[in-house]
Every structure is written in structure tokens, then in C-alpha cells.
N, C-alpha and C positions, 0 to 999 in steps of 0.2 A: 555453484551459482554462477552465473554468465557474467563478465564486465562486459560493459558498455564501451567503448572508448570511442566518442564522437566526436575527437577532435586529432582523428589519427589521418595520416594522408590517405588512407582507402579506409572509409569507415568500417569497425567491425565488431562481433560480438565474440569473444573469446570464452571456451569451458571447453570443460573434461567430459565423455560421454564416453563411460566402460572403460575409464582409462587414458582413453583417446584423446590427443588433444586438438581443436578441432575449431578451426577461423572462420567464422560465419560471416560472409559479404550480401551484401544485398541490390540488385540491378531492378530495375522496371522496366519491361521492356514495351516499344511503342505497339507493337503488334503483339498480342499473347494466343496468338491461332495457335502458332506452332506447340504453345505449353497444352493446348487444350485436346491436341490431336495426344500428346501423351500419357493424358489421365488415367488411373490405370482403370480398367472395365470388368465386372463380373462375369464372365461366362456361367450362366446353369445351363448344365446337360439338362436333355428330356427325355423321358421316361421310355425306353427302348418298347417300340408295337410288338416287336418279335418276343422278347423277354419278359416283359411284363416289369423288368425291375425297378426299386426304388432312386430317383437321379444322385447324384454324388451329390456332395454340398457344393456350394457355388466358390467356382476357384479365380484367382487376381493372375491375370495376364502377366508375361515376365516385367518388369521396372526395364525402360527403357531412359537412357541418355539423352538431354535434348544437346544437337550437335547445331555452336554457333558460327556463324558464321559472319561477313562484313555488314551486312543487313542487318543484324543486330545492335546494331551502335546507334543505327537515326535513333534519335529525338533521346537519346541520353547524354547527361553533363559528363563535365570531366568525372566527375566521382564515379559515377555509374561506369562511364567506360573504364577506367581502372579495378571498379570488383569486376566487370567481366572480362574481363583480359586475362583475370587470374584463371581460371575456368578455359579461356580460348585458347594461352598458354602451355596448357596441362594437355588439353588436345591435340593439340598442332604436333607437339612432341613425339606423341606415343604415334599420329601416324607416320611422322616423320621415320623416329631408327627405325632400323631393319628388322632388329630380334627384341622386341616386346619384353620379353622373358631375361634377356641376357643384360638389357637395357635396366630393367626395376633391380635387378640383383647387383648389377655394377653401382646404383644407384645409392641401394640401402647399406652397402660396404663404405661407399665413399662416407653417406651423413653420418655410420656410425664412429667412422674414424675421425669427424672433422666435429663431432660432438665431445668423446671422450677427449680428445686434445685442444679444445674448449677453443675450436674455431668456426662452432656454427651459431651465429645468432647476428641478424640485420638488424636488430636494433643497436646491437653493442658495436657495429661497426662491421662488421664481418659479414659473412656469405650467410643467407638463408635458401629457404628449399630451393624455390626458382633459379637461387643463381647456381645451387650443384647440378639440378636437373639439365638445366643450359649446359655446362659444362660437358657432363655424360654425355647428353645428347651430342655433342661436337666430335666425338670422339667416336661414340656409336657408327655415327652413318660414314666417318672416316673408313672404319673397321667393320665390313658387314658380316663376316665371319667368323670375328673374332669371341670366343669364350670369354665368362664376367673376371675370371683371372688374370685374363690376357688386355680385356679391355680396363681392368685397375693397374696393369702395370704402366700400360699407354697412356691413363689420366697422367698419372704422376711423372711419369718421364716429360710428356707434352708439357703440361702446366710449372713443371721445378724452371724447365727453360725459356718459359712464353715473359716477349720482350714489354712488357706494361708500358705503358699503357695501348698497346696495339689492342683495340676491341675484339671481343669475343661475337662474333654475327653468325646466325643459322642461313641469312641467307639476306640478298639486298634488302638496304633500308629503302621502306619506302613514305617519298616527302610527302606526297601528297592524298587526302583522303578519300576514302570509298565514296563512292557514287549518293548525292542525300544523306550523307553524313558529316556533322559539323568538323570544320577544319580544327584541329588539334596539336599543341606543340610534339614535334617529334624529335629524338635524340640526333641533335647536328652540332658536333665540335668546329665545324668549318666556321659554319654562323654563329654560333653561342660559346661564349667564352667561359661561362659554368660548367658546360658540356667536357668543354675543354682542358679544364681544369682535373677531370675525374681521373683515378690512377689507375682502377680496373673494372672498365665498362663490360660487362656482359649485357649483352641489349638483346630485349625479348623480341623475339620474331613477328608480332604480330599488332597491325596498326593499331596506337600509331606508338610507334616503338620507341621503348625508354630505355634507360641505364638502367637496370633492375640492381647494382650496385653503387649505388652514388653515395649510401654512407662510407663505404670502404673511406679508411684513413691512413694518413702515413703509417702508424704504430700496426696496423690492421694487418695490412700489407706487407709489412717487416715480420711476421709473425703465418702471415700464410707462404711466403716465398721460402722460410726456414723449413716450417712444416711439410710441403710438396719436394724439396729437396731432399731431406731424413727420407721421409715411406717412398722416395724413389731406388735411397741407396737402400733400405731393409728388404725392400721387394727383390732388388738384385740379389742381396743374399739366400731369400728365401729359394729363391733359383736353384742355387748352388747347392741348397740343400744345408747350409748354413745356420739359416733361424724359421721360425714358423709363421705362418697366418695369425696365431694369437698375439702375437708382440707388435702389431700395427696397429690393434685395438687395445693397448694401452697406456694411457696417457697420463703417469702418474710423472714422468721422467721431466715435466715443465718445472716442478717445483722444485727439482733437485739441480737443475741448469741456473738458476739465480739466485745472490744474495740480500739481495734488499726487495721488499716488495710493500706495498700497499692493501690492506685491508679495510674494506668497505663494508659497514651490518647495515642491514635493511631492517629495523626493528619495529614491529606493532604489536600490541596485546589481544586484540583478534584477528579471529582468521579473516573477515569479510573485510577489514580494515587495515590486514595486510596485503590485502591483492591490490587493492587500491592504491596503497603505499609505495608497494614493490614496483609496482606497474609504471608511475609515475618516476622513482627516483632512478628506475632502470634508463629508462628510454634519457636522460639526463649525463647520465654517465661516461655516454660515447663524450661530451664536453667535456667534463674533467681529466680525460686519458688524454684529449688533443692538449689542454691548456698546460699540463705537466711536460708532455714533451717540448723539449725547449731548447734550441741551439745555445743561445744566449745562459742557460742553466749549464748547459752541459747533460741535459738527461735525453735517452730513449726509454720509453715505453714498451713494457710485453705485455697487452690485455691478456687473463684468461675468459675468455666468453664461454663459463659455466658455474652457476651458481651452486651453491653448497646451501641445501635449503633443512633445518630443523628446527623443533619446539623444547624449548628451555625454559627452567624456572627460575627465577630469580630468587633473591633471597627473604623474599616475605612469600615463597611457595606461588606467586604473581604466572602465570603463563606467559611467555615470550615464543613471538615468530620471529622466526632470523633467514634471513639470506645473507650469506657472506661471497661477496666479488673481490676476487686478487688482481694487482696489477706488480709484475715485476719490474722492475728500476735496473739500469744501467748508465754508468756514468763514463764521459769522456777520460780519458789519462790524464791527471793533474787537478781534477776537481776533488777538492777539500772536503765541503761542506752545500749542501742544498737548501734554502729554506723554501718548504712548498706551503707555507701559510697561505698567502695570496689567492696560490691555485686552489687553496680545501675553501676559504672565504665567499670566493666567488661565486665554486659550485655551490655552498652552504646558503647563501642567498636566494639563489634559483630554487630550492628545494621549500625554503623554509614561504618563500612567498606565493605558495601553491596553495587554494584558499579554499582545498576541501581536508587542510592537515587539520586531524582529530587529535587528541591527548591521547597518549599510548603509541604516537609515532614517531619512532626516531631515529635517527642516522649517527653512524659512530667513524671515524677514519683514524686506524691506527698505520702506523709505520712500525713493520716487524723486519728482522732479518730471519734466514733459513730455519737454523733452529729453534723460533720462537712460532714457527707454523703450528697452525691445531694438528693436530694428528687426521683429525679427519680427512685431510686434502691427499693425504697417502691412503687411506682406505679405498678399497673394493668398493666402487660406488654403480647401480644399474644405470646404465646409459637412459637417459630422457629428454627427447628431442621433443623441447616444448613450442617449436615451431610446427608442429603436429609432418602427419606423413602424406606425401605429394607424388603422387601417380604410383604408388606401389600398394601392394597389400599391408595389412597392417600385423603383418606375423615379423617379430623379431629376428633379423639378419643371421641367418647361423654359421659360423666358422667354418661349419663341414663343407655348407654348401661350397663356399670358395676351396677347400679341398678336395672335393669331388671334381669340381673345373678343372682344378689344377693337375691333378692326376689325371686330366683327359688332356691336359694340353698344359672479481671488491669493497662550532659550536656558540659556541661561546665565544666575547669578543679578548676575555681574557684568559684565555686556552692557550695551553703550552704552544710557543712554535713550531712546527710539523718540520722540523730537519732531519737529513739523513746524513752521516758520514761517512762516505764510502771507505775510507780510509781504517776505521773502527768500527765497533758494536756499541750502538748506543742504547739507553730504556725506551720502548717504542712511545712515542707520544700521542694523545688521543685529543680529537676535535669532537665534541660533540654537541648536536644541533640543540638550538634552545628548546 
């Protein structure tokens, strides 16, 4: 079934179709000539005078792309220009690099590695499609020769070293708007001190150009700089003949790098009442990761942005959907004792005052260390990029392909205090929402 989410910054309509996951935007455009010249059309053959034979049945012309352009923006709001930007985006791209082909496979290597090491998702603060496609794409047109092997080893080398907040541009920004097209704020750190503020702007190409990263956050950021570091040095080795292509696409090794972490259940008793659920307490959560991090605590944050989604029963045989979100904890030298009450309160607040919560919806926050991880977070899990797939086909990434290349070249007001001891193993303590 489709959510609705009308109060998202690009409105949209999110479902699964065969699988697919798939962000339905919506534009109106002021002229619709251009839609109408693409309708698809019946051809019927006619009955051959020579032949005499009967015509074939009536065939649908190929599906053709309507290709947008700056003309397309009069007489829509900001909203509208933003779903289609997503669409002009997508285009600009693919004509942009050089190699089409070498560009989608550099592409789908990059999302599947930065999904399984649970660094793809814009809501939770991190990169979504657009901003790895931007990325590839930078690198692409750098390298017009370059093989998708060649051109993943160049992301990673490029990106472990790129000085943040130096912007990621495909090419000048430009201030001023297309000709009968309403004037529209555009991404200027010179003039805008928000702008300025952002730690790793990748700004889309095409007016009127935004940070398509602007939730990146410090924790975010500490956690994608590590991650392009490691698959810079594994890719070296694989060089050398050292380790393989399968060991980039495995991202089990987060959990075993930290001792203290955060667990987050996204709980409801139906399914249509947990998407609803999820969907809200997710988009929430990028806030509690920031409010936890804390000079003044002594803590850094490590989001993992992927969720661990299964159906449980409880103990009266009750159906449960669970999403569980981790966040790992690190603590300065000399810090004793945390108490993150405040920060579970605050987020708890925000959640609980959302005023389509049904009964059967709830939120749980435990504090675990290493060995008190479910097991699941170590299991074989299929990679699900639920930010759905952006300029590529939609066949799963496969290993070989990059060895073929390469061989050519995460309650209550009387709820236990949420403390951690970095110093000790303590019983993990649970907040749970009223």
C-alpha cells in the first residue's frame, strides 16, 4: 500500500512495485504540449493489396522520455520545482559522464557498499541516491576512460581525502533564474549563513541548485570519512592481490569496532500501522543521534543507517513489527559515567506528540554493550536500498561484474535512567514510550 507523506520537503508517495522501491513526485506543468506530443499512439497495419493478408493487431509505439528542460519550471512553486529537479537531475547526469554504462555500474557498487555499511539513507542524516550519483558522476567525467573498477577505486581515494567542507559542484552555480521563471532561493554560503554552516554540500547541478546534503551531521560525517578511508585501503589491497571484491560488500565489521551502542525498536501490531509508525519515528531520529552527541558529555556518535526489520510474537502469541536502529557510543578518556535520560525524554516527547499514534505503537530505547547484540546484526542480511534505484537498471550489482573490470584493467517518566559506563558492563536500561 502507498504512504502519503504530505508534509515532507518534496511531497511524495512512497511503495514497493515487484519489489521495487519507488518515490512517486508529482509536478504540473504550465504547458502540457510537450506531454501530449508523447502519448503513446496505435499504429494498425493495413491489409497488404499484394497479399491479401490479415493486418497484425495494433502495436504501441516505443515509450519515449519527456526530456526537461528550463522552460519547465514557469508557473510552478517551490514544491513542484523540487519534484522536478529530481527527474532534471537524473538527466543532466547520464548526459553528462562519458560512459553510461561504466557510470551505472560504478554507481550500483558504490550504493551497495554504502547500504550494507549502513551509510546510505538521507533521512537518517547520511547520503541518498542523488548525492552518490553526484559523487560518481564527479569522478566519471574526471576519468573518461576509466573502467567501473578503476573508476571505484578513484571514488574512494578522491572522497577518504576531499577537504569538507569544500563543495562537491558539476559545474558553476548559477544565482540567477531561467528566463519567466519565478526567482528561487539558490545554494550561496557567501550570502546564507545556513548554507554556510553545511559540512558536506554536494549541490545538484541544475537551477536553482541546492545542497542535496544538508541533513549530513557531525556523527554522519565522522562515520562517512572512516568508511571512504577503510574501502580506500581494502581496494589497495585488492590491487596487490591481497583480499577480494567480496570483502567491500561487507559490512558486518561496524558492530564488532564498538562497545557500547544504542538500540532503538520501532514497534506496531500492524503492518499498515507500522509504516506509518516507522516512517514518522525514523525521519525523528537524525535529532536524537545530534542531541546524544555532546562535547559537554564526553560522547561521539556512530549512526548505523540500516534497519533490521522483522515480525515477532509476543507472549500472548500478539503479532509485532519491529525495526531495530543502532547507534554506537564513544566516550572521551576519563569519562566515568553518561546519563542520556534528557536526550531519550526529549526525543520521547517529539514522538509521543505525533497525533496520528494508534495503540500498538511503540518505541523502546535500550542501552547494550557488544555482547548483548541480537545476533541478527551479524547475520547474512540481502542488501535493500530503500531509498529505491536512481539512474541504473534495476538488476542487483554483481561481484563478477567488478571482476571482469578488474581483470581488464536504533517512556515512562519513571523509567530507569538510560546510563552508560564506559568504564564497566552495566544491565542495559530501557525507556519505553507511554
Amino acid at each position: 500500500f502507498p504512504i502519503l507523506i504530505g508534509r515532507a520537503y518534496t511531497p511524495v508517495i512512497k511503495f514497493v512495485l515487484c519489489g521495487i522501491c519507488i518515490d512517486l513526485v508529482f509536478a504540473r506543468l504550465a504547458d502540457g504540449a510537450k506531454l501530449l506530443q508523447l502519448r503513446p499512439r496505435q499504429h494498425q497495419q493495413r491489409v497488404s493489396s499484394a497479399t491479401g493478408k490479415r493486418p497484425l493487431p495494433p502495436t504501441i509505439a516505443p515509450r519515449e522520455e519527456l526530456k526537461l528542460d528550463d522552460a519547465d519550471l514557469i508557473g510552478l512553486d517551490e514544491a513542484g520545482v523540487r519534484s522536478l529537479n529530481g527527474v532534471r537531475v537524473a538527466q543532466y547526469l547520464l548526459q553528462l559522464v562519458p560512459d553510461v554504462d561504466a557510470f551505472r555500474l560504478t554507481l550500483r557498487a558504490v550504493k551497495e557498499w554504502a547500504v550494507v555499511h549502513g551509510l546510505y539513507s538521507n533521512v537518517l542524516g547520511f547520503l541518498g541516491g542523488v548525492n552518490w550519483a553526484i559523487l560518481v558522476a564527479w569522478v566519471c567525467v574526471r576519468n573518461e576512460d576509466a573502467t567501473a573498477s578503476t573508476l571505484l577505486r578513484i571514488f574512494m581515494r578522491t572522497f577518504s581525502k576531499w577537504k569538507w567542507p569544500t563543495p562537491v559542484l558539476l559545474g558553476p552555480v548559477s544565482y540567477e533564474a531561467p528566463p519567466n521563471v519565478t526567482p528561487l532561493p539558490v545554494w550561496n554560503p557567501k550570502a546564507n549563513p545556513r548554507d554556510r554552516a553545511h559540512l558536506m554540500p554536494i549541490v545538484t547541478p541544475c537551477f536553482p541548485s541546492m545542497n542535496s546534503s544538508y541533513n549530513v551531521g557531525q556523527p554522519q560525517m565522522r562515520r562517512l570519512k572512516q568508511e571512504f578511508v577503510l574501502a580506500d585501503q581494502l581496494i589497495a589491497d585488492i590491487e596487490k592481490g591481497e583480499r577480494d571484491w567480496d570483502e567491500l560488500f561487507v559490512g558486518k565489521e561496524f558492530f564488532r569496532q564498538h562497545i557500547h551502542f544504542i538500540k532503538v525498536d520501532i514497534i506496531a501490531t500492524s503492518e499498515d500501522g507500522f509504516r506509518a509508525w516507522f516512517g514518522l519515528c525514523e525521519s525523528r531520529l537524525r535529532i536524537f543521534v545530534a542531541a546524544m552527541e555532546s562535547d559537554d558529555l564526553g560522547t561521539q556518535c556512530y549512526p548505523f543507517a540500516k534497519c533490521f526489520r522483522r515480525v515477532e510474537e509476543d507472549d500472548d502469541g500478539e503479532e509485532r513489527h519491529i525495526a531495530s536502529f543502532f547507534v554506537a557510543l564513544r566516550f572521551d578518556e576519563g569519562v566515568e559515567d553518561v546519563d542520556l535520560k534528557p536526550n531519550a525524554e526529549e526525543f520521547l516527547y517529539k514522538i509521543n506528540s505525533w497525533e496520528g499514534r494508534q495503540e500498538g505503537m511503540d518505541l523502546m530505547i535500550d542501552c547494550l554493550v557488544q555482547n548483548e547484540l541480537p545476533s541478527f546484526v551479524f547475520d547474512d542480511v540481502d542488501v535493500d536500498n530503500t531509498d529505491g534505484v536512481l539512474l541504473g537498471d534495476e538488476d542487483d550489482m554483481s561481484i563478477s561484474d567488478l571482476d571482469d573490470e578488474y581483470d581488464k584493467e536504533r517512556k515512562d517518566d519513571d523509567s530507569d535512567d538510560l546510563h552508560l559506563s564506559p568504564s564497566k558492563k552495566r544491565k542495559p536500561a530501557t525507556c519505553n514510550t507511554a
